[in-house]
N, C-alpha and C positions, 0 to 999 in steps of 0.2 A: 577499304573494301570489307563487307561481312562477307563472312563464309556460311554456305547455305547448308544444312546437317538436310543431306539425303538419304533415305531409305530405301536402300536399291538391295534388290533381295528375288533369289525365284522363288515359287508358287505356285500349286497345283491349279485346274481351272476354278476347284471347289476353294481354294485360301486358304490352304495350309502350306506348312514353310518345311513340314517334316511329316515321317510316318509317326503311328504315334509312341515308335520306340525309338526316336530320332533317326533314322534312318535316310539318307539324299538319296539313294541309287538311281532313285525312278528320274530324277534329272535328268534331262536329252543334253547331251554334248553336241555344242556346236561349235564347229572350229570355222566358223568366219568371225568369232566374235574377238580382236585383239586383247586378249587381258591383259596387256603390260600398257596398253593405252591408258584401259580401265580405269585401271589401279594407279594412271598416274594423274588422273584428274580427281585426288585427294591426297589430302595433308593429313587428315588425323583418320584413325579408324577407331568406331564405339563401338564395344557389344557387351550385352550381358554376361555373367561367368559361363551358364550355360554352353554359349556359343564361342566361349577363349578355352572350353573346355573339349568342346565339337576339335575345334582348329589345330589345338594340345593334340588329340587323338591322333592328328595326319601325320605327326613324325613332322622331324626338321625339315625331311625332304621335301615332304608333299606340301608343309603349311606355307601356303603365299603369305602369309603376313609376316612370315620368322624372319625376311629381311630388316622387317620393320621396327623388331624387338630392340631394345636398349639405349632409341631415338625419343622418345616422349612421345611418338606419334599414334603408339596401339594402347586404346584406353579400356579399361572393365571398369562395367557400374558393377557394384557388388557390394549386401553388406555383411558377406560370411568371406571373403578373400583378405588374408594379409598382405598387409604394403610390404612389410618387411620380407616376407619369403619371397613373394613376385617381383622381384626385382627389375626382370626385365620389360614390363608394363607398366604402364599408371594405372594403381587401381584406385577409384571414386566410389566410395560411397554415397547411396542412396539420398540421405539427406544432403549432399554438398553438391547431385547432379544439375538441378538447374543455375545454379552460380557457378560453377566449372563450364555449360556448355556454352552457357552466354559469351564468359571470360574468351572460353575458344572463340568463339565465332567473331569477336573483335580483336581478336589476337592480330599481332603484327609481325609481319615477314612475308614469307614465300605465300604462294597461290595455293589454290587449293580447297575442295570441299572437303565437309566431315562425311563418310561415310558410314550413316548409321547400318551397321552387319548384322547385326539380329540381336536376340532372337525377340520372339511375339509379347514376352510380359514388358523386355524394356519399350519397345516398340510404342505399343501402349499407354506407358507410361509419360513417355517423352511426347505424344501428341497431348496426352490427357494438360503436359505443363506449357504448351504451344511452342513447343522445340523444335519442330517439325517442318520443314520447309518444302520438301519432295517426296512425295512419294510414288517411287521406281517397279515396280513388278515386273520382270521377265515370268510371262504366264510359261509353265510347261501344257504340253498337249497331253495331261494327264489328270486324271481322277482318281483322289485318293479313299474318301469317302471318311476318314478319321484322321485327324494327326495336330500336330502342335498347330495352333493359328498365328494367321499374318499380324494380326493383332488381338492381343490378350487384354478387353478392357471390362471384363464380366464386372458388372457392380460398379460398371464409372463411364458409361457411356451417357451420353444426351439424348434430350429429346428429339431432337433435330439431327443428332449424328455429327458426325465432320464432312463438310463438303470439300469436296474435291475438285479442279480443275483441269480438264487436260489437255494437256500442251504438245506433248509428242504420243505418235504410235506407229510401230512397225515391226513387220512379220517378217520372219525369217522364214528362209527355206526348211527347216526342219518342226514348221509349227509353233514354234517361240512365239510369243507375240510381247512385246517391250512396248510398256507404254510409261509417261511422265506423267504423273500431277503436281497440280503446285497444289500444296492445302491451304484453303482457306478459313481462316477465322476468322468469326465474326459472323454477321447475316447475309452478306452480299456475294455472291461468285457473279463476277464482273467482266472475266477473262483478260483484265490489266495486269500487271503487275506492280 
């Protein structure tokens, strides 16, 4: 079984993933969304330092990933983070990320997607290497007008873009709207898989 690296992430209507002093408040909470479901249909969690540094900020309390620390399972791409002080993460650097996420996604054991967590440069980055398999947006009912983006690819985009396919969408009562793409590479959206 490969495991498929998702990018499941909210986002203003305008495609930002923050204000642009990182700020989430504007988030709508909705509590019909299970997060221990969520959270349990993945095995590894990626995010840039940025966003291990976002999650650092919540306190042990608040951070849902701090179960996850000291299992192999919470990864940072990074190429200013030490292995040695972070102990409780794996941290990857930058040049070793596309043969590290490969490696994962063929990895052997339990079930499980990668949960790509943010933020917008790794984001990016990891489409730009075709890493990418889903990409998830929970839209909020909100308009930012400035702030970090969904995806930071200034200077390495294509002609053509990345096509996207989509596979699921649904609205929640509080304006949410969740939808799936699978990304496509290549020249064809087909809607196979």
């Amino acid at each position: 079984m490969t495991r498929a690296v998702r990018y499941n992430f909210a986002c203003s209507l305008d495609g930002f993933i923050a204000t642009p002093t990182g700020s989430y408040g504007w988030i709508v909470d909705d509590n019909t969304i299970d997060w221990e479901e969520h959270y349990a249909q993945f095995k590894y969690f990626v995010m840039g330092r940025k966003t291990y540094e976002t999650y650092e900020a919540m306190g042990p309390v608040d951070n849902p990933l701090r179960k996850y620390y000291g299992t192999g399972q919470v990864i940072v791409v990074s190429g200013t983070l030490d292995k040695s002080v972070e102990t409780q993460v794996e941290v990857v650097k930058l040049d070793d990320l596309a043969s590290f996420v490969k490696a994962l996604k063929e990895k052997e054991g339990d079930d499980g997607d990668i949960w790509l967590v943010g933020g917008g440069k790794l984001a990016g980055l990891m489409l730009r290497l075709g890493l990418v398999d889903t990409v998830e947006p929970a839209i909020m009912p909100v308009v930012l007008g400035e702030g970090l983006k969904t995806f930071d690819v200034i200077g390495h985009g294509t002609e053509e873009g990345w096509k996207l396919d989509l596979r699921t969408a649904e609205r929640k009562v509080t304006g949410i709207v969740i939808l799936t793409y699978k990304v496509v590479y290549g020249s064809s959206s087909d809607g196979e898989d």
